[in-house]
LOKELO-60345 format. One record per residue (C-alpha): residue number from 1; x, y, z; residue in three letters. Coordinates in Angstrom, 3 decimals, padded with zeros to 6 digits, m for minus. Layout:
@seq->NUM	c1->X	c2->Y	c3->Z	type->ALA
...
end
This chain:
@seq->1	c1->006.703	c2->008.561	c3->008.072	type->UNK
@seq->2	c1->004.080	c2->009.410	c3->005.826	type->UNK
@seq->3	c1->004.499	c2->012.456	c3->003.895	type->UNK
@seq->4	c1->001.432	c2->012.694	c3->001.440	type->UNK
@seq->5	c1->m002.313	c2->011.272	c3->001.392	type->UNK
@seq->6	c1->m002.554	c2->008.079	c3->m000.800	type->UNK
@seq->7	c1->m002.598	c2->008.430	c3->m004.899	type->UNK
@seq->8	c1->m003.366	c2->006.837	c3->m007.613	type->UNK
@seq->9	c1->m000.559	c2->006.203	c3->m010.717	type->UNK
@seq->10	c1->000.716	c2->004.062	c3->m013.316	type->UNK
@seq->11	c1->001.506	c2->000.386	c3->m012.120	type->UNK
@seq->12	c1->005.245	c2->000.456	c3->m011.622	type->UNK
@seq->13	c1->005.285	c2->m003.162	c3->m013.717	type->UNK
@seq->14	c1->002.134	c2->m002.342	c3->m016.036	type->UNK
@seq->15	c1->001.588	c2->000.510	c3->m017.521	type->UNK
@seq->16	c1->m002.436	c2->m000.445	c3->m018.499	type->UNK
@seq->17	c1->m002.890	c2->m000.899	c3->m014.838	type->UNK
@seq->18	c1->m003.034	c2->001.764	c3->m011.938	type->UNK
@seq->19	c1->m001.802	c2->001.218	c3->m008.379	type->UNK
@seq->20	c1->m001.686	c2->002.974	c3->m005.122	type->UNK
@seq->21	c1->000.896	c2->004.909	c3->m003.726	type->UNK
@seq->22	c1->002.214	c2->007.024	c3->m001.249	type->UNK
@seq->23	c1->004.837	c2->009.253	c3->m000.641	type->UNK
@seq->24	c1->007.379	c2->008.283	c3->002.356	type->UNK
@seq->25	c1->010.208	c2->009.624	c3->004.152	type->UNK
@seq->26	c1->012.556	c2->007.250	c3->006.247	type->UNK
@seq->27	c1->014.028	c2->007.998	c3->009.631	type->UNK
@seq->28	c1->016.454	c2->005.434	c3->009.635	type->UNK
@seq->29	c1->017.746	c2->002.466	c3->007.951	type->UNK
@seq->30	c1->018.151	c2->m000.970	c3->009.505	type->UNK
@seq->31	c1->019.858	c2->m004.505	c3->008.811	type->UNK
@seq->32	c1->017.061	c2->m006.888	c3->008.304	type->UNK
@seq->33	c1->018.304	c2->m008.405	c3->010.977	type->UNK
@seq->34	c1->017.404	c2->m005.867	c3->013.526	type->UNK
@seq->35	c1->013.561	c2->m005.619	c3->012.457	type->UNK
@seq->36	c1->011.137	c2->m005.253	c3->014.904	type->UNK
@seq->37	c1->009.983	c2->m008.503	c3->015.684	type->UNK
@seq->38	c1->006.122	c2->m009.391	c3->014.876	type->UNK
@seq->39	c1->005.560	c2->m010.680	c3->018.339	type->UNK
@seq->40	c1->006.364	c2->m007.306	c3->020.245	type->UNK
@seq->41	c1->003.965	c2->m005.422	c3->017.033	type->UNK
@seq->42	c1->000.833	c2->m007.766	c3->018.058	type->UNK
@seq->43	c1->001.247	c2->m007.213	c3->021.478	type->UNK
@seq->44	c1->002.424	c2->m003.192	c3->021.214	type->UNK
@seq->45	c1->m000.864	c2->m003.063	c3->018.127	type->UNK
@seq->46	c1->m002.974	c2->m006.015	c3->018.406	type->UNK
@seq->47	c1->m005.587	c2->m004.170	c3->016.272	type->UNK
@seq->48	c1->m003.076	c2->m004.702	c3->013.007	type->UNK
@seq->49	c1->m003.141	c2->m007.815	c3->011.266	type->UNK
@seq->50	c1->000.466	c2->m008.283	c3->011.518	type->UNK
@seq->51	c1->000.263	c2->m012.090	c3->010.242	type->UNK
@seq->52	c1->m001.557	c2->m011.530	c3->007.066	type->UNK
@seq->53	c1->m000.074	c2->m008.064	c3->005.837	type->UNK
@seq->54	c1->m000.934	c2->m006.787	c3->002.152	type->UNK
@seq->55	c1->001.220	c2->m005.350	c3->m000.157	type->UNK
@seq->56	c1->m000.951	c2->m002.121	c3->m000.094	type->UNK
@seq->57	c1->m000.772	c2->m001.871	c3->003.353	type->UNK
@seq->58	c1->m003.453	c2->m001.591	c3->005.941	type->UNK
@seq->59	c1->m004.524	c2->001.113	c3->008.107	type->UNK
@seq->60	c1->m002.681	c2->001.337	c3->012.126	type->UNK
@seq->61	c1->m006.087	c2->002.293	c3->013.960	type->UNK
@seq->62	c1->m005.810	c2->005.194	c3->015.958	type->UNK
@seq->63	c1->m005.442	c2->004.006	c3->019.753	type->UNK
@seq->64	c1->m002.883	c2->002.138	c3->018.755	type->UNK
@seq->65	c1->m000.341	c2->004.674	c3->017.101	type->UNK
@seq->66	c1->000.946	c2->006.147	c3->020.433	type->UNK
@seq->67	c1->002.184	c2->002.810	c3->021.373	type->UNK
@seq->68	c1->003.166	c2->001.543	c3->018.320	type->UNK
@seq->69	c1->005.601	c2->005.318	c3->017.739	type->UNK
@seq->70	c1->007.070	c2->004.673	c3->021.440	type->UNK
@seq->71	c1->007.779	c2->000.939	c3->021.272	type->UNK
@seq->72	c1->009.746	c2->001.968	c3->017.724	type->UNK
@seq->73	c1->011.316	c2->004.900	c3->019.089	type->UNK
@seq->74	c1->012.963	c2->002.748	c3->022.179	type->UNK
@seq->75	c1->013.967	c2->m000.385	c3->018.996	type->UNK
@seq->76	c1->015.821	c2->001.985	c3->017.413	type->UNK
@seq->77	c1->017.293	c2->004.238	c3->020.450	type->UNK
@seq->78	c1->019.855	c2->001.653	c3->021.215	type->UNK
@seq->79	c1->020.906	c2->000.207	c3->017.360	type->UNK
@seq->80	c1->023.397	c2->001.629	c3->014.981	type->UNK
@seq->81	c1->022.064	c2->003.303	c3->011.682	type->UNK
@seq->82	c1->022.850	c2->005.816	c3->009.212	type->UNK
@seq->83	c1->020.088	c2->008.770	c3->009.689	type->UNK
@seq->84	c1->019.636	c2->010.458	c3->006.528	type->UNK
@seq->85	c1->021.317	c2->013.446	c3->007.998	type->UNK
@seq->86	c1->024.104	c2->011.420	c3->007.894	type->UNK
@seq->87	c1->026.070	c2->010.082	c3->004.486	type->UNK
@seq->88	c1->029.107	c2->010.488	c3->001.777	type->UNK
@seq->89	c1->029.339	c2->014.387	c3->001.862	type->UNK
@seq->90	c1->028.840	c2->013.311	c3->m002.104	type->UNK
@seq->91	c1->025.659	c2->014.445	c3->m003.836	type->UNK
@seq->92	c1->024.242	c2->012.879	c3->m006.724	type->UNK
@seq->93	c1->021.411	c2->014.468	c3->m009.182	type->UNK
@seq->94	c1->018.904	c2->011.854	c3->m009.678	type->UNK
@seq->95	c1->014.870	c2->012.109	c3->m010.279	type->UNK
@seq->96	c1->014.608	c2->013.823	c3->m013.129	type->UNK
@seq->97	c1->011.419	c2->013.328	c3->m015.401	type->UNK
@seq->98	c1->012.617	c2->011.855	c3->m018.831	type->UNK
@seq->99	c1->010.404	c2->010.057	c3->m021.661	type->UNK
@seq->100	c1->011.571	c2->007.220	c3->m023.148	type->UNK
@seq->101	c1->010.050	c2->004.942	c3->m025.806	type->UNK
@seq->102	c1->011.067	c2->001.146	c3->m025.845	type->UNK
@seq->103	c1->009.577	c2->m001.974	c3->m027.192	type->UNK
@seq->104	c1->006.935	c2->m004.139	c3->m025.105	type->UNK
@seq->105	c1->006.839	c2->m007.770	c3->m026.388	type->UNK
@seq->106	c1->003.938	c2->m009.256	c3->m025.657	type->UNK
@seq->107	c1->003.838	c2->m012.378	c3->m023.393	type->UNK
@seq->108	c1->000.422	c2->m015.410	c3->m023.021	type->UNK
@seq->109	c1->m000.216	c2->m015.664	c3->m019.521	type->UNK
@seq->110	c1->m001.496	c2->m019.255	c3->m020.078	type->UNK
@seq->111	c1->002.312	c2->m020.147	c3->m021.654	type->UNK
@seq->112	c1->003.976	c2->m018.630	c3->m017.820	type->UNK
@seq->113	c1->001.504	c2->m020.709	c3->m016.211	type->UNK
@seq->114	c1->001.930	c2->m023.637	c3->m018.622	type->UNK
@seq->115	c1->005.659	c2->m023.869	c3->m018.085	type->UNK
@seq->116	c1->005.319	c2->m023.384	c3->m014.480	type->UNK
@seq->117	c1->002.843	c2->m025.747	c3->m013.842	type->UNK
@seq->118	c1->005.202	c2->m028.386	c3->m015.707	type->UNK
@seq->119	c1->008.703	c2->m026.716	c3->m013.986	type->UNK
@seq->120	c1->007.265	c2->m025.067	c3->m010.545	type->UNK
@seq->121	c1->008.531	c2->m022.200	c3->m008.863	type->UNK
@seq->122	c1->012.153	c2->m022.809	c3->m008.320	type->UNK
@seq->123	c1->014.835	c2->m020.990	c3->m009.970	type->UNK
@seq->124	c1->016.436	c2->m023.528	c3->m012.537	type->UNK
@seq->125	c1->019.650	c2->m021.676	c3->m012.454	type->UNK
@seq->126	c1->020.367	c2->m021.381	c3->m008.683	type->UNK
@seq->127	c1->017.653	c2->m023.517	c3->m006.956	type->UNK
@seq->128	c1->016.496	c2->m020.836	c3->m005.500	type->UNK
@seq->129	c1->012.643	c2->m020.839	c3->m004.538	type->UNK
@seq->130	c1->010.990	c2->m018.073	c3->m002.840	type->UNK
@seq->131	c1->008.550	c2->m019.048	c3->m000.652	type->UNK
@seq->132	c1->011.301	c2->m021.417	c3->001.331	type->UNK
@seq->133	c1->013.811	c2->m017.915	c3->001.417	type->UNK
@seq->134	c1->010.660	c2->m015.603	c3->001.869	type->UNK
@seq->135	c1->008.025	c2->m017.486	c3->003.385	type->UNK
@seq->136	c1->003.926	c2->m016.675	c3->002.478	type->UNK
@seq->137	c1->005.246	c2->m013.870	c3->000.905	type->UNK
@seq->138	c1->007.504	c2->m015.722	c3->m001.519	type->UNK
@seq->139	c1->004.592	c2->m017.971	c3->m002.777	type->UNK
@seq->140	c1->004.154	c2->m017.628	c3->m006.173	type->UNK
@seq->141	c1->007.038	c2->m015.627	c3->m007.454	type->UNK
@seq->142	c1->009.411	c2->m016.210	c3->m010.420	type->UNK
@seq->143	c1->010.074	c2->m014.972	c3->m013.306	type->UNK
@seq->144	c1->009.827	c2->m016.777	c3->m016.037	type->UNK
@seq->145	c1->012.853	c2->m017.178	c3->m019.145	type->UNK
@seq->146	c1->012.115	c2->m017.364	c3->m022.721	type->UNK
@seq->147	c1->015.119	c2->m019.706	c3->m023.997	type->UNK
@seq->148	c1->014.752	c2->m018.184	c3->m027.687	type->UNK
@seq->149	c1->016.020	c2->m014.440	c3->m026.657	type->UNK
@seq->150	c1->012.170	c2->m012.808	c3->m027.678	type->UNK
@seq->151	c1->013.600	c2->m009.422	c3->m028.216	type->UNK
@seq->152	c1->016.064	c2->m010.999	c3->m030.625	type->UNK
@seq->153	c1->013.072	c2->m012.103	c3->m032.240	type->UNK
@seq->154	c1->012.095	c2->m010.630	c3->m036.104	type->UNK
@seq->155	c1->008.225	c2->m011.050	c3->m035.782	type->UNK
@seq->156	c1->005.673	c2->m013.097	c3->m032.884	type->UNK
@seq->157	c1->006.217	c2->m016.600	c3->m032.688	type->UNK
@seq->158	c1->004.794	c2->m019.930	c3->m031.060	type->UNK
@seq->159	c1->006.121	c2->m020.737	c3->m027.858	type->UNK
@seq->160	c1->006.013	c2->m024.115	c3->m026.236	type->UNK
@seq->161	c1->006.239	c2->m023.715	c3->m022.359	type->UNK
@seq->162	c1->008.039	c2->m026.262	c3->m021.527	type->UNK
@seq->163	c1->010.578	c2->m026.298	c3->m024.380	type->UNK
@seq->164	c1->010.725	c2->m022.595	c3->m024.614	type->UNK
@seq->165	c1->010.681	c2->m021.507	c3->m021.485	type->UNK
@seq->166	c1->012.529	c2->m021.648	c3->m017.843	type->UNK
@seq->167	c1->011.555	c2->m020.505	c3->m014.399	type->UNK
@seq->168	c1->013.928	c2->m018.602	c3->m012.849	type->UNK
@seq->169	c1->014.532	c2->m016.044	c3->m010.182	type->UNK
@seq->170	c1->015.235	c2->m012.385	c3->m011.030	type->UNK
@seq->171	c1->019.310	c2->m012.530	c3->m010.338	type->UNK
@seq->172	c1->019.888	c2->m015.399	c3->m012.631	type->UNK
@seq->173	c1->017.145	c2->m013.749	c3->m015.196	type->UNK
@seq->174	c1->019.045	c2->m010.591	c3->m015.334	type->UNK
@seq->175	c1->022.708	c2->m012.543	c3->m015.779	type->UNK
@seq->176	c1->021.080	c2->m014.534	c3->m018.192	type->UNK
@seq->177	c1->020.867	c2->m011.398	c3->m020.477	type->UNK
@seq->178	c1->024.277	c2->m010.125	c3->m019.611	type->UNK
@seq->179	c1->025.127	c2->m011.922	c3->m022.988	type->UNK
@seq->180	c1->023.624	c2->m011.260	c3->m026.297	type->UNK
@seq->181	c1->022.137	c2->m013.637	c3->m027.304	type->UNK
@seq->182	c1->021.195	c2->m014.452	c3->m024.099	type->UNK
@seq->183	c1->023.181	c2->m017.579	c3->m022.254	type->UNK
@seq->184	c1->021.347	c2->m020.440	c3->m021.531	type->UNK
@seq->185	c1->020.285	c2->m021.623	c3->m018.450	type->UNK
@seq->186	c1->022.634	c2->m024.631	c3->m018.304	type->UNK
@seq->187	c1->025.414	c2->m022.150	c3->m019.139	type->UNK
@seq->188	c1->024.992	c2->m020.533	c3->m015.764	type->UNK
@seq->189	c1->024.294	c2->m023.416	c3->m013.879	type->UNK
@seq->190	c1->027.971	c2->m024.432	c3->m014.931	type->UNK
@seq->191	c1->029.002	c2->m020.775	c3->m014.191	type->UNK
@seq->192	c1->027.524	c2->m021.261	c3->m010.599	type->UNK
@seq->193	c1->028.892	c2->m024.172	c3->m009.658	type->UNK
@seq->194	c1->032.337	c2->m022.927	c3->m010.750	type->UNK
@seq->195	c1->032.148	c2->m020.133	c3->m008.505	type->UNK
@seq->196	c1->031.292	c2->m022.049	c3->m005.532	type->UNK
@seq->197	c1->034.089	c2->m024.373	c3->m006.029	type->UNK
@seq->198	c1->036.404	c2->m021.267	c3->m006.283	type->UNK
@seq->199	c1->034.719	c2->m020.051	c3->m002.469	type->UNK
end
């Protein structure tokens, strides 16, 4: 449920930009498995564009809310989920406001798209590609690795895109920088396959 009209704020992955947001409270949590499946929303709210969602959301029009509340209400009546009533009996303090200052190294746009045209969008590490996990919303995402650690890096440098940098997908990125310097992509290709032979 809603809890507040929607604001403007600092992009959560750029701080030059500004994005939308709003404020939410949840009722319940599900396994992914136990979504509400897209057929029963067209037919419950056939004036929402259920196929072609945005990430900033779109508007449920009004004669369709009443339906759309009881067909959820009855989805989740019968399935098992922890309410946030519910929990640990353990609280945690998190949420409080504190500045910090870190270093921003500028990346070329045309360099991610350089090495991704040449590599594509699948995870060197793991093979993983997004849009075949994801679907339409997958298209297009990666991250992308610099192979020379950049925040090792004394002062800006050239990078080639294809010998300088790897596409990969966010898991393997953040392993990859478990080590310092950074390991290198075939490093944790080995470390992969290892563990799969272990399973």
């Amino acid at each position: 449920m809603f809890t507040s009209a929607i604001y403007p704020a600092e992009h959560w992955a750029d701080s030059s930009r500004e994005a939308r947001y709003a404020d939410v409270e949840w009722d319940c949590l599900l396994d992914p498995a136990d979504r509400l499946p897209v057929e029963q929303l067209i037919t419950v709210a056939p004036g929402v564009p259920w196929n072609r969602l945005q990430g900033s959301g779109v508007s449920v029009p009004t004669g369709d809310l009443t339906a759309l509340e009881e067909r959820w209400s009855g989805h989740v009546g019968h399935l098992p989920y922890v309410s946030p009533e519910e929990g640990s009996g353990e609280l945690f303090s998190e949420g409080r406001r504190t500045r910090v200052v870190v270093n921003r190294y500028e990346r070329d746009r045309n360099a991610r798209a350089a090495c991704l045209d040449h590599y594509g969008f699948r995870c060197q590490a793991c093979d993983l590609d997004f849009s075949e996990m994801y679907g339409e919303i997958g298209e297009g995402f990666i991250h992308v690795h610099h192979v020379n650690d950049i925040a090792l890096a004394e002062t800006e440098y050239m990078v080639d895109p294809i010998a300088d940098l790897r596409p990969v997908c966010p898991n393997c990125h953040a392993m990859l920088h478990k080590a310092s310097p950074a390991m290198t992509v075939q490093q944790l290709k080995k470390h992969l396959a290892k563990e799969a032979r272990r399973v």
